[in-house]
N, C-alpha and C positions, 0 to 999 in steps of 0.2 A: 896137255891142257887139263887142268883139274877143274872144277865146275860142282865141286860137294857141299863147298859149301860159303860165306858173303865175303866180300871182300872188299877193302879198305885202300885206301889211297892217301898217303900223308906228306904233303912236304914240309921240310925245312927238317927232317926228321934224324940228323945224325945228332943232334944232344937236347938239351933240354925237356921242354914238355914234348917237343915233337918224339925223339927217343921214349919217351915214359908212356907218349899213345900206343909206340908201336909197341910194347910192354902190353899193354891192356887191353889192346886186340886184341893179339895173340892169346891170352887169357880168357875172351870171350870166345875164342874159335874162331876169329876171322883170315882168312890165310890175308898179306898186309904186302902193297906197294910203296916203300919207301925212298924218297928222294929228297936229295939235297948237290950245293955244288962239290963236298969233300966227303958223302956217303962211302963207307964201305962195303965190300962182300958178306952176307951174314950167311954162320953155317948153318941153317935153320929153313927148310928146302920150300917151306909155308911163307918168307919173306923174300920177295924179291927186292932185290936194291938197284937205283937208277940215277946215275949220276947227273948234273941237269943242272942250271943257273933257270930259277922261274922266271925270270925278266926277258930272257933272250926269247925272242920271236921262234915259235915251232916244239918249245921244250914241252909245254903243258900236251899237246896231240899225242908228240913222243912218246911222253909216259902212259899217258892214255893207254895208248896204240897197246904199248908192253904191256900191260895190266890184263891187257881184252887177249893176247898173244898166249902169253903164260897161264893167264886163271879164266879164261870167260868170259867175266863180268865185272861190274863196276857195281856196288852199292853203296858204298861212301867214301866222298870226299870230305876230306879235313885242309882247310887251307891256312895255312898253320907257319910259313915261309914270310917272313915280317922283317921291315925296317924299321929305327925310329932313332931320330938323330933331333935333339932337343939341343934348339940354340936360336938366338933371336930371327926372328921373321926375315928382316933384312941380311941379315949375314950367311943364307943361306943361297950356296953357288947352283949354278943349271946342273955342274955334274949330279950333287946332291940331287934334286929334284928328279929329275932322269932316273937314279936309283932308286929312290925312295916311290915314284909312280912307277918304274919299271918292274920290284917287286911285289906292294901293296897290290897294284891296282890290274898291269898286264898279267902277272902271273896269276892273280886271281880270275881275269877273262879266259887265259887262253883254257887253264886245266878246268873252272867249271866248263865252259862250250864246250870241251870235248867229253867231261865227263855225265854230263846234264844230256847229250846227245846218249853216249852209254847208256846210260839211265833211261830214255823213253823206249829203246829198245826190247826193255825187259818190260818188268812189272813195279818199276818207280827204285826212288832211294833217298838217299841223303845227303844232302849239303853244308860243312860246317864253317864258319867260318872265326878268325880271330881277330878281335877290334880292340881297342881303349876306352876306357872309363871317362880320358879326359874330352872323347867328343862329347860326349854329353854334361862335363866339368870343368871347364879351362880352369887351370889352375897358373897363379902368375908365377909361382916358385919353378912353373916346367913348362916352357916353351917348346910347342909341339904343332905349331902349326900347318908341318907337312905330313903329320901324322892324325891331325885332324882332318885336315882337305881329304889324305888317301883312305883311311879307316870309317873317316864321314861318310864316303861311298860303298864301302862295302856292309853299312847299318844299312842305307835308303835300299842300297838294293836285296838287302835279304828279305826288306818286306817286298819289295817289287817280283821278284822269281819266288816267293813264298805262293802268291797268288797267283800268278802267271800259272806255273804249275801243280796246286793243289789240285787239281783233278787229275793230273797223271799220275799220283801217288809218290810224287819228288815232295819233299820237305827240303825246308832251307832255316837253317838258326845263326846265329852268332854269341860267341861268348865276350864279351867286353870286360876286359881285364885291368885288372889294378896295376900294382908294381910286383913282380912274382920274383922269391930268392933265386935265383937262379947266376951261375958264373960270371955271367958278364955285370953284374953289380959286388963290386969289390966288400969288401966285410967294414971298410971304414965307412960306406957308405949308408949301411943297413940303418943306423938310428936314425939319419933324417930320412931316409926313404918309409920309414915305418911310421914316420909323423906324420905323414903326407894321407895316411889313410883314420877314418875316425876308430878305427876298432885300433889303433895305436901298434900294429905291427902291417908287416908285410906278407903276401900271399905264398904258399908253396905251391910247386908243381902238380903237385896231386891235388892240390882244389882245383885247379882247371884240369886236369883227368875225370877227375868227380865230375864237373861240371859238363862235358862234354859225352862220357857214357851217361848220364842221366839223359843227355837230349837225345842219343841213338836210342834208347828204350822210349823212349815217350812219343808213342805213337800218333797220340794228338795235337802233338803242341810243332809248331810253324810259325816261318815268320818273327819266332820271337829273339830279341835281344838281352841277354840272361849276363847280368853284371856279377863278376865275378871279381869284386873290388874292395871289400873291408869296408863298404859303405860310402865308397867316394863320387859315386854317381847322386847319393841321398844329397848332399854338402857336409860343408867341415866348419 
């Protein structure tokens, strides 16, 4: 058990911005818990990796549990493990729904609960979370209705556990995102998705990096909702 020094907890973390957090931990000195359901072994003895579907009842404790096992302690969670399946209101099945609440909204209970309990244990920490720009912009070009319901919850409650726990020295933020380049957006689709935001392109990975190490340094700031969206929270 190592305990020298803070450590991190990221799901959804085998590519995209999840992978590029665990990058930037590690660069700040945080030894880093990463999961996802196709995670691999990393050789790097400061990351432990933990295979895990965040939907599935028991997974979030799990990882917890490993985190507190191997390192000690818990001081930040990144909930970072996200659905979003855009297509009309009605045409969306219960399996959908099921997945899209199973990961937004269960994986977000089970891994804070356990890691918000970590956290009063010691002397406080950190809660991050990752939302959309479109709760706060419906936009008719992109039907997200299950992504507003589940994402809508996790804004109302970052100010609710913001408060809740400002006096045990836990903070709780959320990053609310644009459309971010990343793989799963094909390269034919980059110029309408770049319209979609008023600064006329699309976000990279490292502005929600940026955006996320700013709020682990900012020792004052809670509770807040920090749009990380080319302006599509302002309108278009």
């Amino acid at each position: 058990m190592n305990t020298a020094h803070k450590v991190v907890v990221i799901t959804g973390a085998s590519q995209g911005i999840g992978a590029a957090l665990v990058t930037a931990y590690r660069k700040l000195g945080y030894a880093v818990v990463a999961t996802s359901r196709t995670i691999g072994e990393s050789d790097d003895p400061e990351v432990l990796t933990v295979r895990g579907d965040v939907a599935e009842p028991g997974v979030g404790g799990r990882v917890i549990e490993a985190a507190l096992v191997r390192f000690g302690r818990v001081d930040t969670l990144i909930n970072n493990a996200g659905v979003f399946i855009a297509k009309p209101f009605t045409d969306h099945t219960d399996e959908e729904f099921d997945l899209v609440t199973g990961v937004n909204l269960r994986g977000f209970f089970e891994f804070s609960r356990s890691a918000i309990t970590a956290m009063l244990a010691r002397d406080g920490g950190h809660v991050v979370n990752v939302s959309t720009s479109l709760v706060d912009h419906a936009n008719s070009q992109v039907p997200a209705a299950l992504a507003s319901l589940t994402k809508g919850g996790l804004n109302a409650v970052t100010r609710e556990l913001a408060v809740e726990y400002a006096a045990k020295g836990i903070r709780v933020n959320t990053v609310a995102l644009g459309i971010i380049r990343t793989p799963m957006h094909p390269a034919e689709t980059h110029e309408f998705l770049s319209g979609l935001h008023p600064v006329g392109q699309m976000g990279d990975i490292d502005d929600v990096v940026d955006a996320i190490i700013y709020l682990e340094n900012a020792r004052f700031v809670t509770g807040e909702i920090l749009h990380v969206d080319g302006g599509q929270s302002a309108g278009h």
